[in-house]
N, C-alpha and C positions, 0 to 999 in steps of 0.2 A: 614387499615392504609395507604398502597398505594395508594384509590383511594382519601385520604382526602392530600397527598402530592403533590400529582402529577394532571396534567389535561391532562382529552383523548378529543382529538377535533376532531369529521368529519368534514373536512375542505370543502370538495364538493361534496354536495347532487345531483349532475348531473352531476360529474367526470368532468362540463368541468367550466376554471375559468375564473371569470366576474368579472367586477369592484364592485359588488355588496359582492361576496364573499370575494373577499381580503382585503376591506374595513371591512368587519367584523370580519376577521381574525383578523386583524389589530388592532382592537377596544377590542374585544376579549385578547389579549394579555395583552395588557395595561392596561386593567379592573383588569386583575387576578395573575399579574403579582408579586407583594408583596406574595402571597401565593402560587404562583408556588415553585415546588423545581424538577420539572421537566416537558416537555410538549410532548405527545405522540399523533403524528399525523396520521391516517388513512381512508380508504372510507369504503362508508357501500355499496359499490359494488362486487359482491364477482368476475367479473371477472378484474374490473379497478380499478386502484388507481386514476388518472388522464391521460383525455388524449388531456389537457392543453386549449387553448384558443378555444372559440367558431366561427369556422371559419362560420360559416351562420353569427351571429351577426358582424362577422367582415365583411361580405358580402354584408348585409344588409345596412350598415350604412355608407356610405363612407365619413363622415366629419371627418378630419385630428386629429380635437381638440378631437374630441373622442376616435377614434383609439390611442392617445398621453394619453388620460387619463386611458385606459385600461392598457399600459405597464407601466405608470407609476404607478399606484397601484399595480400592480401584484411586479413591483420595492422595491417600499416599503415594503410590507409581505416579500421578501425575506430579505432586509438588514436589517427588523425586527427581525425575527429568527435569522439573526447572532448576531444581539445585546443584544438577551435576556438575562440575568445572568444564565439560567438555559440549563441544556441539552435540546436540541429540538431530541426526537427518529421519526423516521418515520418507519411505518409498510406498506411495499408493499404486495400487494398477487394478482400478474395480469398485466396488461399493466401500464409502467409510459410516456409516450407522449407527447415530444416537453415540454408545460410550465410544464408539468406535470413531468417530469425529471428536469426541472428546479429546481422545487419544493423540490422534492428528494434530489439535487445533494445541494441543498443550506441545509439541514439536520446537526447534528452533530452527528447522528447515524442514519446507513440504517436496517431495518432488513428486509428481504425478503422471500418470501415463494420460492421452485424450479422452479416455474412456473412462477414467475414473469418475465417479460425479460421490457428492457427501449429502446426509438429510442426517435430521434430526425430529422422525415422524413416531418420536413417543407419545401425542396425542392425540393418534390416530385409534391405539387400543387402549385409551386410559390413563397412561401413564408420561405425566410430562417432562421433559427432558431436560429437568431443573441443571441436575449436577454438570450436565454435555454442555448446556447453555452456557456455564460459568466460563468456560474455554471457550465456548465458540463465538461470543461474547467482547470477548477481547482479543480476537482475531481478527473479525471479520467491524463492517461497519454498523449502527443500531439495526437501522431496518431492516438488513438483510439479515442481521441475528433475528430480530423480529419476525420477518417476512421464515426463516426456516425454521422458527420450532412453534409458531402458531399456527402454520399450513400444513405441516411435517411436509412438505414438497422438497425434491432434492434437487440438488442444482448441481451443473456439469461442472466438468473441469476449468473451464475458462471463465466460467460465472464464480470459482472458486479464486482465482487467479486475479479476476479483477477487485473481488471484495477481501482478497490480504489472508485467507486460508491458503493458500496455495504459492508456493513462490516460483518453480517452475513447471513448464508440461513439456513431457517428450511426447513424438509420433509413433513411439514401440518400447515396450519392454527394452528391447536390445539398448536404444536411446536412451533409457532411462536409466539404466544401469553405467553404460558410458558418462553420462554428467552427476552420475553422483560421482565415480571415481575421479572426475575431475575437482569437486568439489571437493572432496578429500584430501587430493592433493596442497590444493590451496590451505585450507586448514591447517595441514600437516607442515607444510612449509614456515608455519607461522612457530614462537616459541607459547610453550603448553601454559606457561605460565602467567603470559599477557593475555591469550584467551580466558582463560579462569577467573582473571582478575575483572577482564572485559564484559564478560557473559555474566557476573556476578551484579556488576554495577546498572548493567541495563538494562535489569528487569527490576531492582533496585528503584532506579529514577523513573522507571513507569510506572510506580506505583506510590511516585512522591504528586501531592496536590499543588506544590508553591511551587512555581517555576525557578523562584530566587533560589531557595532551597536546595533543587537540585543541581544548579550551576555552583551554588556552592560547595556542596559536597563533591560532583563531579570535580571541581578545581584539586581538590582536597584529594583526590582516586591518581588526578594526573601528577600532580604531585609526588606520592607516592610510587606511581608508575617509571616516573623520572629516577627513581634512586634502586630500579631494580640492575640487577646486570644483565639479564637480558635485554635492555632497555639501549641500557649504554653500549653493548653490543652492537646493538642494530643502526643506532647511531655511527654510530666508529664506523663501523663498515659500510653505509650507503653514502658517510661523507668521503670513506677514503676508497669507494666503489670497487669492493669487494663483498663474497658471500659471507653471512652473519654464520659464528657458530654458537647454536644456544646452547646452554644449559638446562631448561626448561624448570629452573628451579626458582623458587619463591623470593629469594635472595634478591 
């Protein structure tokens, strides 16, 4: 049932990412997206998840327009994950690097193995990890965005964990794959529709300045929220204790 809910994407078959890969990332999404109800991200590397942009091909190439089209796709796959209606999970187990944190950090669930650790040591060869920054940034707390792309030093799993990139860590691969499928289930239990609406709105109000603002609008979301039928649904059935059947439609 999970694997027919949910989609598992290896997003990069040579941990490092190209205009090639986030184009079809990108493409990918939007194909499958109608029958997404959740999208679970990983490498099929067992010691890397990403470790971000291909700096030979950035080496190589030195036309502006190109270099410009690389960050702009890599742009897009991220503020595509935020847009999706569905939980984006990410499964670490290894190195996350520079875009490769970026990646991560732009996620709406991290899950990590103990060995994973993240940097962002673009200014270690020159190149500083403005774009990574922007996600890692509003992840994690200042200093520690501070403290990793002015040192490029990477920090463990649990230093991940306590500065808000990381939401959980397993003891093995094996553990790690067990509590996503749990997390899955939880998601999937839920109707597709209040998540959408959910994950819509919350990225929404973090990015509102007035506090008043966004209680208002939020009132305005719950609101709304109240007059779906899956709403009413889940109502009905927790006051009259039984299981909700959604519809998972917009209605």
């Amino acid at each position: 049932m999970l694997q027919e809910l949910n989609h598992h994407f290896e997003l990069m078959e040579k941990q490092c990412i190209s205009p090639t890969t986030t184009s079809e990332s990108t493409s990918k999404t939007n194909e499958e997206q109608r029958l997404l109800r959740a999208l679970v991200i990983s490498s099929n590397c067992e010691k890397i998840f990403s470790s971000g942009h291909d700096l030979k091909e950035l080496a190589e190439n030195n036309d502006r327009k190109y270099h410009q089209l690389i960050f702009d796709e890599c742009t897009k796959l991220m503020l595509r994950m935020r847009d999706l209606p569905v939980p984006v999970i990410c499964q670490v187990d290894g190195l996350a690097a520079a875009a490769g944190c970026q990646f991560v950090a732009s996620c709406d669930i991290v899950l990590a193995t103990e060995r994973s650790h993240f940097s962002t040591p673009g200014a270690n060869v020159g190149l500083f990890c403005s774009t990574p920054g922007i996600a890692v940034a509003r992840s994690v707390h200042r200093r520690m965005a501070a403290y990793m792309l002015l040192t490029g030093r990477p920090i463990n799993a649990n230093e991940a964990l306590i500065s808000g990139l990381v939401t959980c860590i397993s003891p093995s691969v094996e553990a790690l794959h067990s509590q996503t499928e749990s997390i899955l289930e939880s998601i999937i239990a839920k109707p597709a529709s209040v998540i959408a609406l959910g994950k819509q709105f919350l990225f929404k109000q973090l990015e509102m300045d007035n506090l008043a603002d966004a209680y208002s609008q939020g009132s305005k979301v719950m609101v709304d929220n109240l007059s779906m039928k899956d709403c009413q649904e889940g109502i009905d059935a927790f006051l009259k204790k039984r299981q909700p059947k959604w519809t998972h439609s917009n209605e």
